[in-house]
N, C-alpha and C positions, 0 to 999 in steps of 0.2 A: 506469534507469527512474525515472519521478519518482510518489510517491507525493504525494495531497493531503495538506495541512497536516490537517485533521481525521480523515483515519485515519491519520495519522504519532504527533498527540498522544494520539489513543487506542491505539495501539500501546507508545508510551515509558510507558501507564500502566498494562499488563499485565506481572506477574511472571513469569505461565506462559510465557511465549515461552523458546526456546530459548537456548542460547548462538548460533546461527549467527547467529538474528534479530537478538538485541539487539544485534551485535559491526556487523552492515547497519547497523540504524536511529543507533547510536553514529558509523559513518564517514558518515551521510553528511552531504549540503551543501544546507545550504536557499537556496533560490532564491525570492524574493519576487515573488509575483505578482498585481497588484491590489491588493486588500485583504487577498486571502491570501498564504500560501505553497507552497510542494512541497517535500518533500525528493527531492533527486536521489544515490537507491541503487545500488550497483551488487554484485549479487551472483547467486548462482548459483539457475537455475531454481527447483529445490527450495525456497529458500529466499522467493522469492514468489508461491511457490503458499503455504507455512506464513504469512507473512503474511498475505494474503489471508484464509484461512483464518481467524485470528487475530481479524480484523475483523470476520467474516460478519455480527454482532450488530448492525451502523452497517447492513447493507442488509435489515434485516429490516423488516416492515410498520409495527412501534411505534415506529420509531427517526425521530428529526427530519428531514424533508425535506432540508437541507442536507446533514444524516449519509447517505441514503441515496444521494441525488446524487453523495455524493463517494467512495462506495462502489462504487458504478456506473461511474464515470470510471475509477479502478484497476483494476476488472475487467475494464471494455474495454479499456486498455493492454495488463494482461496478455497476455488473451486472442488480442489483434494482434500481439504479441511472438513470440508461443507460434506462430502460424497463420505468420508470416513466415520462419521458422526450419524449418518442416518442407520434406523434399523435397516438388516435385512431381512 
């Protein structure tokens, strides 16, 4: 799953993350996109839900419209991740 570049760099700039997290955020592979990037993560459920998690602060009301945009983009992946994977 590809994370946007501005909750990738506000991720690598949190200490409280887990080991699982930062051991993600360290493998993965940025892909350049536009003028930004993504990092393309590959790890286990749990571990981009804590993520996510992690970031909630980029999609809060106070936080820069870029930051909440990009906040929002990751949570829809997630969430379309999550919804493709369940039985029907």
């Amino acid at each position: 799953m590809e994370i946007p570049g501005k909750i990738a760099d506000h991720l690598n700039d949190l200490p409280e993350l887990g080991e699982a997290e930062q051991h993600a955020l360290r493998r993965g592979r940025t892909v350049h996109r536009g003028q930004g990037y993504s990092l393309h993560v590959t790890a286990q459920p749990d571990v981009y839900q804590a993520l996510l998690a992690a970031a909630a602060e980029l999609g809060a009301d106070g936080a820069p419209l870029a930051a909440r945009k990009a906040y929002r983009i990751y949570s829809d992946r997630l969430n379309n991740a999550v919804a493709s994977t369940l039985p029907v």
